[in-house]
N, CA, C and O atoms as a Tinker XYZ file with bonds, in Angstrom:
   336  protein
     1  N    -19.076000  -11.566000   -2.111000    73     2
     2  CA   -18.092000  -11.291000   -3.143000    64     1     3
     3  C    -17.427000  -12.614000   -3.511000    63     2     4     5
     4  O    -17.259000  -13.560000   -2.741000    81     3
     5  N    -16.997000  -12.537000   -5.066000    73     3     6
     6  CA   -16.495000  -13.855000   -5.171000    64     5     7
     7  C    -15.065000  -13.353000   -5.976000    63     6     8     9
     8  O    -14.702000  -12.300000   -6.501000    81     7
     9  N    -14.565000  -14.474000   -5.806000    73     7    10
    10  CA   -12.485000  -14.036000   -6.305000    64     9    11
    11  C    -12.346000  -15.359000   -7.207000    63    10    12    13
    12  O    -12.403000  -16.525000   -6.815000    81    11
    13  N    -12.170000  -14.938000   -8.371000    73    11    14
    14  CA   -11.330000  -16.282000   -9.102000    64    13    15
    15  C    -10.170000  -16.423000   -9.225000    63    14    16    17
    16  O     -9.405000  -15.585000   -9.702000    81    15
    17  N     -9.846000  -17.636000   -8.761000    73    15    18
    18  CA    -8.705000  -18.243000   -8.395000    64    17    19
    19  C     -7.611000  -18.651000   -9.978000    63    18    20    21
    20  O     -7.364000  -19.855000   -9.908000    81    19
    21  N     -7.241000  -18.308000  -10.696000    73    19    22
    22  CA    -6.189000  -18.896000  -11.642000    64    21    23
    23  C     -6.486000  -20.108000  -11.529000    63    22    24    25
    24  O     -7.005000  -20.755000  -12.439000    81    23
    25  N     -6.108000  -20.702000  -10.060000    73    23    26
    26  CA    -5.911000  -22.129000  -10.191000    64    25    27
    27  C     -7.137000  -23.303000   -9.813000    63    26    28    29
    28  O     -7.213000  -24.516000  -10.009000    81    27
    29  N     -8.136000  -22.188000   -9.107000    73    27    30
    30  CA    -9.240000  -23.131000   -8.224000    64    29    31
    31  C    -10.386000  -22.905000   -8.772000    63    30    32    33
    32  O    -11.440000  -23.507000   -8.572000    81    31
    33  N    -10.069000  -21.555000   -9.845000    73    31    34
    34  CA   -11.759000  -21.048000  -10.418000    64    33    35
    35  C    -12.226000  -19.599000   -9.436000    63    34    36    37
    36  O    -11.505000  -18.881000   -8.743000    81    35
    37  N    -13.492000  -19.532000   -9.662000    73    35    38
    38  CA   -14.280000  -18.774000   -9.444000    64    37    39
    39  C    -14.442000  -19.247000   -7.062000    63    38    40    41
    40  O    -14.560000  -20.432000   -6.750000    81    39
    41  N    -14.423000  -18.699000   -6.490000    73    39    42
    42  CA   -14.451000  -19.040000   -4.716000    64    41    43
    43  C    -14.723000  -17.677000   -4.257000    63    42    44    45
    44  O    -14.304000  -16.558000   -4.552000    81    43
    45  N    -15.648000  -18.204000   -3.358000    73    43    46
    46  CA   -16.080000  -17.291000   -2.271000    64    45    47
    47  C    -15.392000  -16.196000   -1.837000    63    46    48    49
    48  O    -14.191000  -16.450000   -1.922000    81    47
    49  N    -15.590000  -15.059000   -1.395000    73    47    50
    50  CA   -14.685000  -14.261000   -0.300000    64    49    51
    51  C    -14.295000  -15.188000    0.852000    63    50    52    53
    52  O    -13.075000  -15.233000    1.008000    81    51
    53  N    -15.124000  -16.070000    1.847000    73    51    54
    54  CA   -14.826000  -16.825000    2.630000    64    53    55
    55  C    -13.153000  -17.649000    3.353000    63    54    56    57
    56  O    -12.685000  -17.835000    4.476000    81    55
    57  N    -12.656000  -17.983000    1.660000    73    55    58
    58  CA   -12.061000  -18.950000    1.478000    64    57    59
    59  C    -10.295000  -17.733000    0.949000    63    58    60    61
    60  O     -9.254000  -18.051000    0.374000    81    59
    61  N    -10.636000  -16.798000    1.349000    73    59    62
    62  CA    -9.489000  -16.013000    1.334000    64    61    63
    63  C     -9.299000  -14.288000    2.255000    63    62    64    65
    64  O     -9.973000  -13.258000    2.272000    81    63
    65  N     -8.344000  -14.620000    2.746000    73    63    66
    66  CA    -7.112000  -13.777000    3.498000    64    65    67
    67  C     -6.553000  -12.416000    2.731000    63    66    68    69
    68  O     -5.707000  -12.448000    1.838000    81    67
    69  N     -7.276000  -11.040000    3.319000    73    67    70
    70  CA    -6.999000  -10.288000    2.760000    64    69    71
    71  C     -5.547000   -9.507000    3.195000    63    70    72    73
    72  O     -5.280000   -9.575000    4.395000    81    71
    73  N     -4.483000   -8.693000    2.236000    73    71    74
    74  CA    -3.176000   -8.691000    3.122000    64    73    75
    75  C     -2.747000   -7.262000    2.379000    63    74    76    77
    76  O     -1.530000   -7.204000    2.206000    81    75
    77  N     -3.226000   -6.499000    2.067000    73    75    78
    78  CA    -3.618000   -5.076000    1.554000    64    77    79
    79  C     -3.272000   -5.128000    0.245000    63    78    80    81
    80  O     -3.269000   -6.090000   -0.523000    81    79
    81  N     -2.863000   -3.532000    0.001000    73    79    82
    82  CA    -2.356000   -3.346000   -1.152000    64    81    83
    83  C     -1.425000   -3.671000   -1.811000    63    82    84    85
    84  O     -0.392000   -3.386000   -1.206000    81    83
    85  N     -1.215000   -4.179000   -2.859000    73    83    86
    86  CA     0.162000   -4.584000   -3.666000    64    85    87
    87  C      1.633000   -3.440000   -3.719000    63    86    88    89
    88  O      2.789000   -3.687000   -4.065000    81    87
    89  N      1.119000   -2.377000   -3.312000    73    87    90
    90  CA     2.249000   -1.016000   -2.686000    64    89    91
    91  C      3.397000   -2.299000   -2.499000    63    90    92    93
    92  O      3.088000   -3.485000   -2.392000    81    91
    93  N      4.677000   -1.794000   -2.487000    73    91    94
    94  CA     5.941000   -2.542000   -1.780000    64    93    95
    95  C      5.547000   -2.377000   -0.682000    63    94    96    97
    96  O      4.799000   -1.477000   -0.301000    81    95
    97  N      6.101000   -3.394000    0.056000    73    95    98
    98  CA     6.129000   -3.668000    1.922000    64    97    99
    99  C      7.526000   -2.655000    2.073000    63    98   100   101
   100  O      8.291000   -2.335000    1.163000    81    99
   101  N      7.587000   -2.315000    3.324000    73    99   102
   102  CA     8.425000   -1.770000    4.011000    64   101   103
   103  C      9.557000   -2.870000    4.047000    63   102   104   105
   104  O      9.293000   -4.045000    3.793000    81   103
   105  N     10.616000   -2.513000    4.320000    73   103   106
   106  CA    12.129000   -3.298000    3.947000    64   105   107
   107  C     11.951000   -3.850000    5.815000    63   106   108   109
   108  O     11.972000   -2.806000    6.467000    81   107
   109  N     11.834000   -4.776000    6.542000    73   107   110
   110  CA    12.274000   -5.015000    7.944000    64   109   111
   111  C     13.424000   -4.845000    8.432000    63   110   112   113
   112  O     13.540000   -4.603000    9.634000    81   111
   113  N     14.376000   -4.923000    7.709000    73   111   114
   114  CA    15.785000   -4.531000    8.108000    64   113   115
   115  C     16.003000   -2.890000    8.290000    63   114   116   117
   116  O     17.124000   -2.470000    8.579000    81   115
   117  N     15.316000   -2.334000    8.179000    73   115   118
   118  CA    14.979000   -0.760000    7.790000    64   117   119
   119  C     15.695000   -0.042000    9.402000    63   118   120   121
   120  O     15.869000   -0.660000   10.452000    81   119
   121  N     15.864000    0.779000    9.242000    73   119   122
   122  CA    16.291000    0.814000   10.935000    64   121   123
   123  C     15.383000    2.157000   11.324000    63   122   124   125
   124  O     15.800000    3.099000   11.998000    81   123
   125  N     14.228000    2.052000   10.826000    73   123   126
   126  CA    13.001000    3.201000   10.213000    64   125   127
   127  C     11.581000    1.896000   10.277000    63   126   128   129
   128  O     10.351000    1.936000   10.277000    81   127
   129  N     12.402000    1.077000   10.315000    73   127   130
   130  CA    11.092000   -0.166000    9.927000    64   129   131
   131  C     10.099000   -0.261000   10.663000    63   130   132   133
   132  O      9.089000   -0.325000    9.963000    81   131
   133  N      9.791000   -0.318000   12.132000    73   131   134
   134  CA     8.602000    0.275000   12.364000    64   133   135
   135  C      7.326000    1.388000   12.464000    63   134   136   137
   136  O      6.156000    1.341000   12.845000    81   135
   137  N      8.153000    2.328000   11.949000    73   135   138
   138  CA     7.313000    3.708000   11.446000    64   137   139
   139  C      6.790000    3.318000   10.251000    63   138   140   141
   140  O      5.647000    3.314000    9.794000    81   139
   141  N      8.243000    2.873000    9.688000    73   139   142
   142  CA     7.387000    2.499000    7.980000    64   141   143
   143  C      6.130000    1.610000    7.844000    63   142   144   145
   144  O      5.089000    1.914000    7.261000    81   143
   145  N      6.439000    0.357000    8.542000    73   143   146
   146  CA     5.667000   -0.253000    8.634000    64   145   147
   147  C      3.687000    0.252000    9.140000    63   146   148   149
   148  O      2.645000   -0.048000    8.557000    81   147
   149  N      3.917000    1.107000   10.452000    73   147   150
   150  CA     2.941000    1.803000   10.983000    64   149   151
   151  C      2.339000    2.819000    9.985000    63   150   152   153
   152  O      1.117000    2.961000   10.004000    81   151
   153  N      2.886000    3.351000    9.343000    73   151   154
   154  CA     2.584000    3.923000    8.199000    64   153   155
   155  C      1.821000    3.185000    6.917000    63   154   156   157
   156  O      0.822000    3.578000    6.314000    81   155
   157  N      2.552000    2.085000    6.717000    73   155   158
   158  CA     2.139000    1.177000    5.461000    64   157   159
   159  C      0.493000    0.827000    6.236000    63   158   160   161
   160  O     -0.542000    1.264000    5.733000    81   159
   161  N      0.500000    0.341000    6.967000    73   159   162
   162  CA    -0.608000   -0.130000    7.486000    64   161   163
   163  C     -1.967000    0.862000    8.273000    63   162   164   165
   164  O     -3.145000    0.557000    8.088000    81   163
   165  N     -1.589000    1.932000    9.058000    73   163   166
   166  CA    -2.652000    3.322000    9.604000    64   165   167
   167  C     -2.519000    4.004000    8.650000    63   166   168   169
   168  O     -3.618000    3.919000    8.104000    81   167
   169  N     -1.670000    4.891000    7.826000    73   167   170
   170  CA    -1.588000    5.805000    7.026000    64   169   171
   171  C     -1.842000    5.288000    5.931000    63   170   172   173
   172  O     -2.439000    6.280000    5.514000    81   171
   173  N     -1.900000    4.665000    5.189000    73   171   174
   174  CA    -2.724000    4.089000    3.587000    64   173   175
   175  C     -3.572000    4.951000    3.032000    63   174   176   177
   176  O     -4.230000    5.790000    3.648000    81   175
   177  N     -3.573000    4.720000    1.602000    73   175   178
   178  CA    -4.455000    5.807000    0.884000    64   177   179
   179  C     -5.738000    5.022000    0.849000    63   178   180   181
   180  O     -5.627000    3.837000    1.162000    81   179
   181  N     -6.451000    5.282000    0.657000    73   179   182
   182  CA    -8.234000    4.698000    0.364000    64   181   183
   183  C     -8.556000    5.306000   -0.804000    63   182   184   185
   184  O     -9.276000    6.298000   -0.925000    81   183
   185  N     -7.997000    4.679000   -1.686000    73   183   186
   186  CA    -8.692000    5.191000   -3.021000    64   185   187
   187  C     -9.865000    4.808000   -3.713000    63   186   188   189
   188  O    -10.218000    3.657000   -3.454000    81   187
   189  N    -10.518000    5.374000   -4.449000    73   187   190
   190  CA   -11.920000    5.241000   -5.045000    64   189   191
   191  C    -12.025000    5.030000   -6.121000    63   190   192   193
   192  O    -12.134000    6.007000   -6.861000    81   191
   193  N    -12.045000    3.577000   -6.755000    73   191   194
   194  CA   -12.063000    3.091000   -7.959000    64   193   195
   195  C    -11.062000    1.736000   -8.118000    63   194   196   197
   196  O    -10.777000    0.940000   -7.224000    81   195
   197  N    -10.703000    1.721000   -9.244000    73   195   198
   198  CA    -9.784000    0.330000   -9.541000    64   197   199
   199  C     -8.644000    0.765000   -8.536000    63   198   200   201
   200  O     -8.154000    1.880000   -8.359000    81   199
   201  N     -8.263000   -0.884000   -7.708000    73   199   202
   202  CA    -7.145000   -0.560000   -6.814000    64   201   203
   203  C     -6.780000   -2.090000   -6.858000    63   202   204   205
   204  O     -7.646000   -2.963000   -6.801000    81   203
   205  N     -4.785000   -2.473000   -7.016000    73   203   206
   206  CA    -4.362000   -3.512000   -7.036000    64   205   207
   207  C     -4.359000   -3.849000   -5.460000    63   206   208   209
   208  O     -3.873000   -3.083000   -4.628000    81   207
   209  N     -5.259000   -5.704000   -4.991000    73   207   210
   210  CA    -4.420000   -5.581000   -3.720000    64   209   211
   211  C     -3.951000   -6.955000   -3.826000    63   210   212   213
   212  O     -4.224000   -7.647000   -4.807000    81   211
   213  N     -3.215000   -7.392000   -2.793000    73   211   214
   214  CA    -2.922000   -9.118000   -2.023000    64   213   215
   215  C     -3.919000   -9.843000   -1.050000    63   214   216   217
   216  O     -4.150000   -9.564000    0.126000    81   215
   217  N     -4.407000  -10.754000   -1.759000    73   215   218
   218  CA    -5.279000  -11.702000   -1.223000    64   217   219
   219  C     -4.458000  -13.463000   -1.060000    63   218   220   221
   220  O     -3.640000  -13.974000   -1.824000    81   219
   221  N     -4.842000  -13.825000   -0.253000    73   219   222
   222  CA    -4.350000  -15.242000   -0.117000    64   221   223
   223  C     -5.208000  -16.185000    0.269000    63   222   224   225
   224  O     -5.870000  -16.168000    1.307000    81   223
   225  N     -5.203000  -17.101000   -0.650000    73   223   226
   226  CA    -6.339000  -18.390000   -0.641000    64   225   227
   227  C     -6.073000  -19.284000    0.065000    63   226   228   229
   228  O     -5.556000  -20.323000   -0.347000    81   227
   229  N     -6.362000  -19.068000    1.227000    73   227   230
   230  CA    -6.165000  -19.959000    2.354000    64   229   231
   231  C     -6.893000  -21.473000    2.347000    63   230   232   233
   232  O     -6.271000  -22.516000    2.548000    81   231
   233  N     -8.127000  -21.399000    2.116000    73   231   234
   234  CA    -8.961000  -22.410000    1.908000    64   233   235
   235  C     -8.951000  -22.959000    0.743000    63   234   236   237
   236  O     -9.926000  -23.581000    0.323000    81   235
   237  N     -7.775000  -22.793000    0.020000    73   235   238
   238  CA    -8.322000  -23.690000   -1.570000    64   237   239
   239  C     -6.756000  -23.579000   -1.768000    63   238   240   241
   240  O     -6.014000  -23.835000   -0.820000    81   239
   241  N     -6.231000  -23.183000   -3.051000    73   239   242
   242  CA    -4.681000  -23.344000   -3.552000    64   241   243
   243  C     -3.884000  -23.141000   -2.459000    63   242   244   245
   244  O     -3.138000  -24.096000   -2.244000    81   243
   245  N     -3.775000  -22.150000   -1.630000    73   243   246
   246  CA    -2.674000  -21.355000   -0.680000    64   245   247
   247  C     -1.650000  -20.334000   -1.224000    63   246   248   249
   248  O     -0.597000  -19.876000   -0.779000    81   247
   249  N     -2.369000  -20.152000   -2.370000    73   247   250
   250  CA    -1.758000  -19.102000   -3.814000    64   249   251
   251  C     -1.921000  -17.758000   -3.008000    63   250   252   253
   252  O     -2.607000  -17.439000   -2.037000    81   251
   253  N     -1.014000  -17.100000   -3.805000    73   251   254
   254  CA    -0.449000  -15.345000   -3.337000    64   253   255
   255  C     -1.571000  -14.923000   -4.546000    63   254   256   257
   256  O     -1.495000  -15.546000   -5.605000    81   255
   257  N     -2.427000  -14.057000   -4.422000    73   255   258
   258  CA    -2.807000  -13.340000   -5.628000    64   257   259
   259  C     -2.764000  -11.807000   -5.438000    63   258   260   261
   260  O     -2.728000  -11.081000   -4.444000    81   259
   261  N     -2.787000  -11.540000   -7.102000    73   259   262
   262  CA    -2.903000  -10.239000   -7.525000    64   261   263
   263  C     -4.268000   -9.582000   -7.643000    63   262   264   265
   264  O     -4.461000   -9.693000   -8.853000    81   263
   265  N     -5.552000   -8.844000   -7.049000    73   263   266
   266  CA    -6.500000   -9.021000   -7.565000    64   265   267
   267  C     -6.577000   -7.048000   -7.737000    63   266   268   269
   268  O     -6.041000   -6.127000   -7.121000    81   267
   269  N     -7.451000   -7.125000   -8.798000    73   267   270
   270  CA    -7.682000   -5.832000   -9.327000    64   269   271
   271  C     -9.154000   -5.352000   -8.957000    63   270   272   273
   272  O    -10.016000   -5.363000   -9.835000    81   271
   273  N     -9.424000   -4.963000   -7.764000    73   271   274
   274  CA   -11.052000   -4.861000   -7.822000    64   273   275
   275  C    -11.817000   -3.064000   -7.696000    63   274   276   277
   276  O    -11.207000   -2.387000   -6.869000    81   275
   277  N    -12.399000   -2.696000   -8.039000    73   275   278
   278  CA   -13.320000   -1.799000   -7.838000    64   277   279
   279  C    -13.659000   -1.273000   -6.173000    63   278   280   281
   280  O    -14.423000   -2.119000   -5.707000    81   279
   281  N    -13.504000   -0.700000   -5.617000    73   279   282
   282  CA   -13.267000   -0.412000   -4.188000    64   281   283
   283  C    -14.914000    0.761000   -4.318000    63   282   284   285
   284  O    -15.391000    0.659000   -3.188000    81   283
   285  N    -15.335000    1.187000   -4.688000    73   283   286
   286  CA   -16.793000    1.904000   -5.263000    64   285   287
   287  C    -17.826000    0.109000   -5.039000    63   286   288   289
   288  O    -18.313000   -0.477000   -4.073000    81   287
   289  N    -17.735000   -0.145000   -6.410000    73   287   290
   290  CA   -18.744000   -1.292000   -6.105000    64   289   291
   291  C    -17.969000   -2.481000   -5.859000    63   290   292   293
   292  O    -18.899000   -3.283000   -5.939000    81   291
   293  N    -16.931000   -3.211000   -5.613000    73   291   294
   294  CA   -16.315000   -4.334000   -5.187000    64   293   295
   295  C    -16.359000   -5.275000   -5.829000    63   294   296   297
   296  O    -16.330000   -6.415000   -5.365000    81   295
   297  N    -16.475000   -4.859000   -7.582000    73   295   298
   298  CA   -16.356000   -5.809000   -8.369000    64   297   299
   299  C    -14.860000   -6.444000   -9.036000    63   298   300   301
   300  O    -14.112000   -5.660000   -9.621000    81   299
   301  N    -14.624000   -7.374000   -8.951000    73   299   302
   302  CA   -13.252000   -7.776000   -9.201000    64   301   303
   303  C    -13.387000   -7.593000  -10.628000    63   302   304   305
   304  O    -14.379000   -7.840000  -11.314000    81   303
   305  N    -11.935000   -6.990000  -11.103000    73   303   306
   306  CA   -11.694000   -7.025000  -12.491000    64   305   307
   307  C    -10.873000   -7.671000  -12.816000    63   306   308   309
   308  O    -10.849000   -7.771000  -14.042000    81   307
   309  N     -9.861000   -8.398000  -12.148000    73   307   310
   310  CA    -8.845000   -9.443000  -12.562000    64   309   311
   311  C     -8.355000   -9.750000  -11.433000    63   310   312   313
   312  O     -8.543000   -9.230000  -10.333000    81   311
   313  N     -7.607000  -10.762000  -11.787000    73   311   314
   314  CA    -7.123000  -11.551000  -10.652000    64   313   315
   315  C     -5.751000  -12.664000  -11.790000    63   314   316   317
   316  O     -5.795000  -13.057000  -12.956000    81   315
   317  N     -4.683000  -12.810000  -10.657000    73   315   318
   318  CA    -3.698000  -13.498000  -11.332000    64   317   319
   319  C     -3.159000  -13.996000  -10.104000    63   318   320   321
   320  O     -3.641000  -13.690000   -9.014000    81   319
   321  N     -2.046000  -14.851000  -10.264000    73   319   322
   322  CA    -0.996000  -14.919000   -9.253000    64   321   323
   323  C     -0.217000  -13.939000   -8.870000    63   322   324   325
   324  O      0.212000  -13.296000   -9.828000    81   323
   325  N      0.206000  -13.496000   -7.629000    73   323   326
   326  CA     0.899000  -12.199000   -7.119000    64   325   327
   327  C      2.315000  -12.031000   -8.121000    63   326   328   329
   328  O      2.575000  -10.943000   -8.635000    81   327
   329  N      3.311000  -13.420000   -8.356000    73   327   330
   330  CA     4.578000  -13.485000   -9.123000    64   329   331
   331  C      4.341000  -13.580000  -10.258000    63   330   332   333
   332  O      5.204000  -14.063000  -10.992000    81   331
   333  N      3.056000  -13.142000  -10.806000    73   331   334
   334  CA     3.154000  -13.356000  -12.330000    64   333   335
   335  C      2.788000  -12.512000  -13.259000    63   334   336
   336  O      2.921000  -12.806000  -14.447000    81   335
């Protein structure tokens, strides 16, 4: 699989850090925050088709991204910076 980078181009799966879904994170201050958390992470939906997640380009920019990919065939449909 390959991910294009905004800033680096077109790169490998290799060269990036997957960090799930773009869902909000659980608040840590939460006084619930480890359920939530256990939840955000075992309980997740697995959906079938276009799904936003967070990837991080460890090996090239060190950019937060947004990527939009196909979870059926794992074709990326976009990709941006996560803040933008």
């Amino acid at each position: 699989m390959r991910i294009r980078c905004p800033y680096c181009g077109e790169r490998d799966l290799s060269e990036y850090i997957y960090h799930g879904d773009m869902a909000a994170r659980p608040d840590p201050a939460a006084p619930d925050a480890q359920r939530r958390f256990y939840e955000a992470v075992y309980l997740r939906d697995n959906p079938a088709g276009p799904h936003e997640e967070l990837w991080y380009h460890a090996n090239g920019c060190r950019g937060w991204l947004r990527v939009r990919r196909d979870t059926r065939t794992h074709e990326i449909l976009d990709t941006a910076f996560a803040g933008s």
